[in-house]
Biopython code that builds the backbone (N, CA, C, O; Angstrom):
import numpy as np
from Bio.PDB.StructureBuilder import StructureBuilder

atoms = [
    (1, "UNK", "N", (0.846, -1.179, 0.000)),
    (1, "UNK", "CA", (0.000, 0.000, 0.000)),
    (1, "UNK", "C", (0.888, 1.237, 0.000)),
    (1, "UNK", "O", (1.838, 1.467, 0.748)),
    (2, "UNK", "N", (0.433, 1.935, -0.910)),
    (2, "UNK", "CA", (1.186, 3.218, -1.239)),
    (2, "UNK", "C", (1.330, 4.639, 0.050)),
    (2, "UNK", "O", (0.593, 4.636, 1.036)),
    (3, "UNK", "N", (1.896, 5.246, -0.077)),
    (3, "UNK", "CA", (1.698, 6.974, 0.879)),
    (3, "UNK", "C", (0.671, 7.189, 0.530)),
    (3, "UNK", "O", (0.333, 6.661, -0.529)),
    (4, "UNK", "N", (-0.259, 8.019, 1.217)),
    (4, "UNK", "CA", (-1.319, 8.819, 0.581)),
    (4, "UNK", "C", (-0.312, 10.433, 0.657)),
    (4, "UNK", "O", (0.685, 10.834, 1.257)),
    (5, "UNK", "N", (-1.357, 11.000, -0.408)),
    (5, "UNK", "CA", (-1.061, 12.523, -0.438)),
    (5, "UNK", "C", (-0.240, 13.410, 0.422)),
    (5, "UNK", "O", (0.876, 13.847, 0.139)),
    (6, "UNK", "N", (-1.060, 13.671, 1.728)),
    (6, "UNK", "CA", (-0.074, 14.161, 2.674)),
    (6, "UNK", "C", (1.075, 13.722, 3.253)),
    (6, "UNK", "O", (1.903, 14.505, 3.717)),
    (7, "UNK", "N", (1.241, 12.169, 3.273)),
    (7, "UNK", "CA", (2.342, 11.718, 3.783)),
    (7, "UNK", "C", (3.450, 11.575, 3.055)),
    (7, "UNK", "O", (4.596, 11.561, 3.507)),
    (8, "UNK", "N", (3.001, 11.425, 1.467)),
    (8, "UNK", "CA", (4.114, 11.543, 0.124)),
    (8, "UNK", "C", (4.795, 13.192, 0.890)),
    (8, "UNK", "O", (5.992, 13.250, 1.170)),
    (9, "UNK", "N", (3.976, 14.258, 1.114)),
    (9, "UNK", "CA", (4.688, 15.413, 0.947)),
    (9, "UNK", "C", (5.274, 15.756, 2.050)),
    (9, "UNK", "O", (6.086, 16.679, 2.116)),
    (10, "UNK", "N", (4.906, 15.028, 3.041)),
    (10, "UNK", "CA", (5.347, 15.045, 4.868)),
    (10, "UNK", "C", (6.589, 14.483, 4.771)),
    (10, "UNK", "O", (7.446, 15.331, 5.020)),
    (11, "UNK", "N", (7.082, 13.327, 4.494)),
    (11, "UNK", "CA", (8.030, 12.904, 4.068)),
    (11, "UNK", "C", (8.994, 13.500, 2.961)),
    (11, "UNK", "O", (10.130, 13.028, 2.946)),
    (12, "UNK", "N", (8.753, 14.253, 2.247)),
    (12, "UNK", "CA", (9.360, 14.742, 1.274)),
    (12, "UNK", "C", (9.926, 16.000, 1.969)),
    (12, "UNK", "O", (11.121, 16.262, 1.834)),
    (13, "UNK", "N", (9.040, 16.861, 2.775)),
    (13, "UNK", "CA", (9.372, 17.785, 3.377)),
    (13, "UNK", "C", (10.737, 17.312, 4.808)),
    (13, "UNK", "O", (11.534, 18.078, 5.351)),
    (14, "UNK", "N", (10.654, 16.678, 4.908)),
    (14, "UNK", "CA", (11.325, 15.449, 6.176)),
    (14, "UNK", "C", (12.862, 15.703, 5.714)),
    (14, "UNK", "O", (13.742, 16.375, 6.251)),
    (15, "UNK", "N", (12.869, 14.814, 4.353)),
    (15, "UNK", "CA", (14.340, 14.840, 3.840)),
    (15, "UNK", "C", (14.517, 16.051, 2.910)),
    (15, "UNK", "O", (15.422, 15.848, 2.100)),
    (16, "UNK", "N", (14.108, 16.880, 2.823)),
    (16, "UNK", "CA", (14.631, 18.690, 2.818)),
    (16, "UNK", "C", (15.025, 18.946, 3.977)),
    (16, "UNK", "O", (16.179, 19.328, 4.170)),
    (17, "UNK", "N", (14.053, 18.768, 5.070)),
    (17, "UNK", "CA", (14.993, 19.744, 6.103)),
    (17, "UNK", "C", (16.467, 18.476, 6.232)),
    (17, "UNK", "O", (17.609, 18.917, 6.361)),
    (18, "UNK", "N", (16.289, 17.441, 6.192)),
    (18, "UNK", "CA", (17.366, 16.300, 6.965)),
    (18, "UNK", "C", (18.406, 16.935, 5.961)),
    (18, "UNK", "O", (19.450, 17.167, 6.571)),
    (19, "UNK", "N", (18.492, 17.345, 4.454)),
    (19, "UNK", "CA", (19.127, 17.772, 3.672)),
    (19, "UNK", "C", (20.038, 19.253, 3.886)),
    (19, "UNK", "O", (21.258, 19.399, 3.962)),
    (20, "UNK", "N", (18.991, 20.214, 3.944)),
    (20, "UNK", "CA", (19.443, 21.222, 4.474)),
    (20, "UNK", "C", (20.327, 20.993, 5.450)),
    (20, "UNK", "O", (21.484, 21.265, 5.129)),
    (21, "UNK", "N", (20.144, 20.507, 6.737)),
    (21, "UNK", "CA", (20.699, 20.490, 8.039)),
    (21, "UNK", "C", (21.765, 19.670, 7.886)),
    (21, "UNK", "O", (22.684, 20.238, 8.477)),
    (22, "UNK", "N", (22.387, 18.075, 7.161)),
    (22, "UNK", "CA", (23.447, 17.700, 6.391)),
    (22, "UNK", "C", (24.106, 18.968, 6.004)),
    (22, "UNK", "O", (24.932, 19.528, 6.724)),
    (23, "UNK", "N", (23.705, 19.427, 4.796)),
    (23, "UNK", "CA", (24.271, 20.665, 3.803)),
    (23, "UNK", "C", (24.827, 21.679, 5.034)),
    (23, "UNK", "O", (26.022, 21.917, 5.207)),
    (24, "UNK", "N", (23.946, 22.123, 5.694)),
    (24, "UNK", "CA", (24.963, 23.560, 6.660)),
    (24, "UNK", "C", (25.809, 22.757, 7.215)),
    (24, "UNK", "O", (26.831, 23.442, 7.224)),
    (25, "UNK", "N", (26.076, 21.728, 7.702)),
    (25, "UNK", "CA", (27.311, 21.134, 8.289)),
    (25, "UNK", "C", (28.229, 20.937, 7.999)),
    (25, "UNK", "O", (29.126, 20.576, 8.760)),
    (26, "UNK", "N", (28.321, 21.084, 6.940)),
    (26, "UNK", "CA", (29.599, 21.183, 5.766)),
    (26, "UNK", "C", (29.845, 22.503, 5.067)),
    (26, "UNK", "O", (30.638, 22.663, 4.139)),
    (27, "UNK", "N", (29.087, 23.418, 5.609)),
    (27, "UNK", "CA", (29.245, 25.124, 5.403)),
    (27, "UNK", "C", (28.483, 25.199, 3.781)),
    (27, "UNK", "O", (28.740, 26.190, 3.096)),
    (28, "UNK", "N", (27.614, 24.190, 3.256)),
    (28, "UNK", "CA", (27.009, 24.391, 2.013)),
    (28, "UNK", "C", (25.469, 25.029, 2.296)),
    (28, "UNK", "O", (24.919, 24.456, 3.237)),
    (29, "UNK", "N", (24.710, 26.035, 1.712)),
    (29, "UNK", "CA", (23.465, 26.504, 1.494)),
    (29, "UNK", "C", (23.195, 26.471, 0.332)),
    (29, "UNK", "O", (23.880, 27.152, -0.431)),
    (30, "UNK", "N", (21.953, 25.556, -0.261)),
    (30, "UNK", "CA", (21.771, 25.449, -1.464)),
    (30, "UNK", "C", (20.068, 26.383, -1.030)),
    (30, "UNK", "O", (19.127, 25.976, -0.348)),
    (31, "UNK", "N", (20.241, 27.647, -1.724)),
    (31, "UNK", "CA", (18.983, 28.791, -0.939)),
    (31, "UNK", "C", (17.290, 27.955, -1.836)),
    (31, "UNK", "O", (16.173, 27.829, -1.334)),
    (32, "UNK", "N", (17.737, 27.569, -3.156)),
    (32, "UNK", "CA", (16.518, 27.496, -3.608)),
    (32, "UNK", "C", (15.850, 25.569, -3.448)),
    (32, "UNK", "O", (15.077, 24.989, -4.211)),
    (33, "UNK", "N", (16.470, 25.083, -2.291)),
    (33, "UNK", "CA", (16.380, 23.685, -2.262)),
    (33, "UNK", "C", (14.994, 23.659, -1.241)),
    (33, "UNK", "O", (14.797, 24.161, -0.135)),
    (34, "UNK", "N", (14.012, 22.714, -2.275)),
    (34, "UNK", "CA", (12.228, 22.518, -1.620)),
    (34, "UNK", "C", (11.920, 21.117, -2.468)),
    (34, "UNK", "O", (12.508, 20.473, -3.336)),
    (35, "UNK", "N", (10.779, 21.017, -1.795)),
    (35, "UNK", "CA", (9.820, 19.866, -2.340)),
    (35, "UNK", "C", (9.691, 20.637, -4.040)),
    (35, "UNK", "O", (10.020, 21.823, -4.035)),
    (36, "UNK", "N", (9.359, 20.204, -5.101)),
    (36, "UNK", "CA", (8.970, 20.296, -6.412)),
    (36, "UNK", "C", (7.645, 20.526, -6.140)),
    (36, "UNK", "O", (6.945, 19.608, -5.711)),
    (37, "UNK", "N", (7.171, 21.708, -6.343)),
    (37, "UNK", "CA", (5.291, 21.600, -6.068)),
    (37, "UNK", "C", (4.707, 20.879, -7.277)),
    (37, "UNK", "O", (4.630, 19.694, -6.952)),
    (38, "UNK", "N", (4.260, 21.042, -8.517)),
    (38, "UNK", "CA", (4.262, 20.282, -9.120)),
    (38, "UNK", "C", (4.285, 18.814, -9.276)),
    (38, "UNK", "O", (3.330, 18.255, -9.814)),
    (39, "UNK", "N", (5.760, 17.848, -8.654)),
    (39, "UNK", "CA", (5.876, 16.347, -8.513)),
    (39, "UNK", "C", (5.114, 16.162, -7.211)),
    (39, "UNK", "O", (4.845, 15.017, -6.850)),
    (40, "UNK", "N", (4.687, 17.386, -6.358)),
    (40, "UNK", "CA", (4.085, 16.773, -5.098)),
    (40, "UNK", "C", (2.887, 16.357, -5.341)),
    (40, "UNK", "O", (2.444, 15.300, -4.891)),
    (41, "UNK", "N", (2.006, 17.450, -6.353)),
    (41, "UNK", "CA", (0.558, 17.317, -6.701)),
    (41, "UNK", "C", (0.687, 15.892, -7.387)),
    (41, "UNK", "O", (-0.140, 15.109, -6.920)),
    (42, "UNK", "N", (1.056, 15.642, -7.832)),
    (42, "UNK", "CA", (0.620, 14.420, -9.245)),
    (42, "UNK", "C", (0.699, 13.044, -8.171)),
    (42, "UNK", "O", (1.042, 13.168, -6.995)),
    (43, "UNK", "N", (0.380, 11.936, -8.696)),
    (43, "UNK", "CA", (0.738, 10.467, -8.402)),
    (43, "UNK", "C", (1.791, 9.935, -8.172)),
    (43, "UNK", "O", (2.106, 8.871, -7.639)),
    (44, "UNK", "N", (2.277, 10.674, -8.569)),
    (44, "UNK", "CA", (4.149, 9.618, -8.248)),
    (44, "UNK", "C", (4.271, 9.846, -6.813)),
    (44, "UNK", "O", (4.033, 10.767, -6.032)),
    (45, "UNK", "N", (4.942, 8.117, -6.739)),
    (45, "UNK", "CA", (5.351, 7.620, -5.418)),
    (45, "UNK", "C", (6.072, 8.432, -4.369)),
    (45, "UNK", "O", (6.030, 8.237, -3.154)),
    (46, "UNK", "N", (6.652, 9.249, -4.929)),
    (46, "UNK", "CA", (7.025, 10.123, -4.379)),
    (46, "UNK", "C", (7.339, 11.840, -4.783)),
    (46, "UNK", "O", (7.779, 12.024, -5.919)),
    (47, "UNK", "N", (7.168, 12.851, -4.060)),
    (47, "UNK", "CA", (7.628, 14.383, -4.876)),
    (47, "UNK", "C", (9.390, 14.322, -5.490)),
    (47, "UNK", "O", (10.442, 13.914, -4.998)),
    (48, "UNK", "N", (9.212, 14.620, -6.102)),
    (48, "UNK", "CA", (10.812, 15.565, -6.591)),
    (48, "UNK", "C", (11.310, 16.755, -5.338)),
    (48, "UNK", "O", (10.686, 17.689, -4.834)),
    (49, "UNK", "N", (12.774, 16.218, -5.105)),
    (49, "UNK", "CA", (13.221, 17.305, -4.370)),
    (49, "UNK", "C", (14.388, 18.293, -5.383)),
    (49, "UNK", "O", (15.563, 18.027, -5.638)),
    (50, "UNK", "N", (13.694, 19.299, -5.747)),
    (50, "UNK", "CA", (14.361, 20.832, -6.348)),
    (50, "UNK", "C", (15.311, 20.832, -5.668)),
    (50, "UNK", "O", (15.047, 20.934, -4.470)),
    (51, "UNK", "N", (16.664, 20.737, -5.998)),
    (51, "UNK", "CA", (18.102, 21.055, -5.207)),
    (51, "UNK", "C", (18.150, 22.385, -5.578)),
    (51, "UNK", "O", (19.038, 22.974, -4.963)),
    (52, "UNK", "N", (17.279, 23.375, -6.670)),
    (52, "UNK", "CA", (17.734, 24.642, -6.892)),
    (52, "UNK", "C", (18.864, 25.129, -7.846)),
    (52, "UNK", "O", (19.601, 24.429, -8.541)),
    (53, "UNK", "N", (18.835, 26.618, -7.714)),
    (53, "UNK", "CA", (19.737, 27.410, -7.817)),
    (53, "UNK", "C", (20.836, 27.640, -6.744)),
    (53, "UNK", "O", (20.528, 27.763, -5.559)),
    (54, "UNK", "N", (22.381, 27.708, -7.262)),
    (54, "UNK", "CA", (22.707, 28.272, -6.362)),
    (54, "UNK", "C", (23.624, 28.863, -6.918)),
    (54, "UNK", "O", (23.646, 28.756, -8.144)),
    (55, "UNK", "N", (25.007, 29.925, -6.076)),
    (55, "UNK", "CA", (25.847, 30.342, -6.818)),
    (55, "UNK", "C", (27.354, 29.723, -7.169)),
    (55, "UNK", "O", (27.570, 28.515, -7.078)),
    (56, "UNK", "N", (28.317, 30.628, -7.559)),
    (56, "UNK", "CA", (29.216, 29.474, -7.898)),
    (56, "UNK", "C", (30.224, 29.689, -6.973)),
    (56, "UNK", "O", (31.305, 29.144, -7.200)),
    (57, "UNK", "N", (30.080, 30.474, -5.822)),
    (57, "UNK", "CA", (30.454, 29.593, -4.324)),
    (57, "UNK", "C", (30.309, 28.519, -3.884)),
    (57, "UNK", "O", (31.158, 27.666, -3.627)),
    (58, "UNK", "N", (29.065, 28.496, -3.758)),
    (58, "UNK", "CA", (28.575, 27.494, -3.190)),
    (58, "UNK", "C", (28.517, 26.325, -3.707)),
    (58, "UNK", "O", (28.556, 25.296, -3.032)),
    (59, "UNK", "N", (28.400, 26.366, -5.158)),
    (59, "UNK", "CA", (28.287, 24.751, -6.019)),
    (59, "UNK", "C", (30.127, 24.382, -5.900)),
    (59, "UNK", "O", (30.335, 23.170, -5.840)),
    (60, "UNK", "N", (31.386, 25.245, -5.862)),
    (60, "UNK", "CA", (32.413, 25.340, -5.579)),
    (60, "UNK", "C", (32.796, 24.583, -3.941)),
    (60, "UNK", "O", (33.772, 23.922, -3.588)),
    (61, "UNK", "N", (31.846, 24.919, -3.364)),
    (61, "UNK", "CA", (32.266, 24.393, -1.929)),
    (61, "UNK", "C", (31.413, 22.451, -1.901)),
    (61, "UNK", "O", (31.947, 21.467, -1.388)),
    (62, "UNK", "N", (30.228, 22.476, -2.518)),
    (62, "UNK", "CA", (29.780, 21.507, -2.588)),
    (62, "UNK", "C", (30.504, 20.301, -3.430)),
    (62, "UNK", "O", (30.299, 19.100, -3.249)),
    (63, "UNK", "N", (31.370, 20.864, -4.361)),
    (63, "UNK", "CA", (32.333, 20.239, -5.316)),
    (63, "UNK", "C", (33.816, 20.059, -4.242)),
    (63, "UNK", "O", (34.803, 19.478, -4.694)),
    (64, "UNK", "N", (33.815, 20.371, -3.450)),
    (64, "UNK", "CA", (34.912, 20.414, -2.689)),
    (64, "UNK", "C", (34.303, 19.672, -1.677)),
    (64, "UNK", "O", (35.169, 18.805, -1.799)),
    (65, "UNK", "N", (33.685, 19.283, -0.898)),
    (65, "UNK", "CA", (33.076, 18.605, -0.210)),
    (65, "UNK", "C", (32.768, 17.218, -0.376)),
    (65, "UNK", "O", (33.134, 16.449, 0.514)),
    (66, "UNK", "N", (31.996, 16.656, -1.629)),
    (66, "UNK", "CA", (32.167, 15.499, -2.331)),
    (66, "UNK", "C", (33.492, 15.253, -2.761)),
    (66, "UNK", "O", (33.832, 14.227, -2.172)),
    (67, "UNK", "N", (34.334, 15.611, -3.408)),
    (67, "UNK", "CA", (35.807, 15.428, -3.544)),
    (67, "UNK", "C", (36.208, 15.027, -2.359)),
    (67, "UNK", "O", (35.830, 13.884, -2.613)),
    (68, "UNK", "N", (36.443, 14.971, -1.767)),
    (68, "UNK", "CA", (37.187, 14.900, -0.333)),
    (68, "UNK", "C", (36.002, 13.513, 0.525)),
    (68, "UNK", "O", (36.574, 12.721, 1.274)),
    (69, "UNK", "N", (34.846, 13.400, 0.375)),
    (69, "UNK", "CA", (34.393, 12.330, 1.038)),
    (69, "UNK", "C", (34.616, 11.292, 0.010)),
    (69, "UNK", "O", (35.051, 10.230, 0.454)),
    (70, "UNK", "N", (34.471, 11.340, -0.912)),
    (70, "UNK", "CA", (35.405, 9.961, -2.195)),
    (70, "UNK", "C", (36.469, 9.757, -1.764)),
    (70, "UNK", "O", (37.157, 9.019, -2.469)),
    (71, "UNK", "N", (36.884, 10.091, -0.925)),
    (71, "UNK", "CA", (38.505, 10.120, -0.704)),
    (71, "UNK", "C", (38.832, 9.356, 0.124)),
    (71, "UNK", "O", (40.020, 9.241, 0.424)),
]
sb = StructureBuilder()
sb.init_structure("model")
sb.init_model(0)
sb.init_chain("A")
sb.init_seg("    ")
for serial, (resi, resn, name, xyz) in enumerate(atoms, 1):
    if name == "N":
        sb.init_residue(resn, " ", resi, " ")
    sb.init_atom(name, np.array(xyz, "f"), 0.0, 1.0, " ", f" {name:<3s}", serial, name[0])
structure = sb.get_structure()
């Protein structure tokens, strides 16, 4: 048995913040990172999480961050 509606987006909202709060711990802010409104409305098993826009600090520090945990 599938999520219903609210819990697809309760959960979706769940691992944004768990994301966010990962991300500042490593000094990364990705500002435009949310649930996909759009993938939330529709049927799929689950929403799309929008990682956003960000600048090229920050995609710079996030590239530096993964580099170094491969490691």
């Amino acid at each position: 048995m599938g999520l219903r509606s609210a819990e697809r987006l309760r959960a979706a909202e769940d691992v944004v913040a768990q994301l966010r709060d990962e991300l500042a711990r490593v000094g990364v802010t990705l500002p435009s990172l949310r649930v996909d409104p759009v993938s939330a409305a529709s049927d799929a098993p689950y929403p799309l999480i929008d990682l956003g826009r960000c600048n090229m600090d920050t995609a710079m520090r996030l590239v530096a961050f993964l580099c170094e945990a491969r490691r």
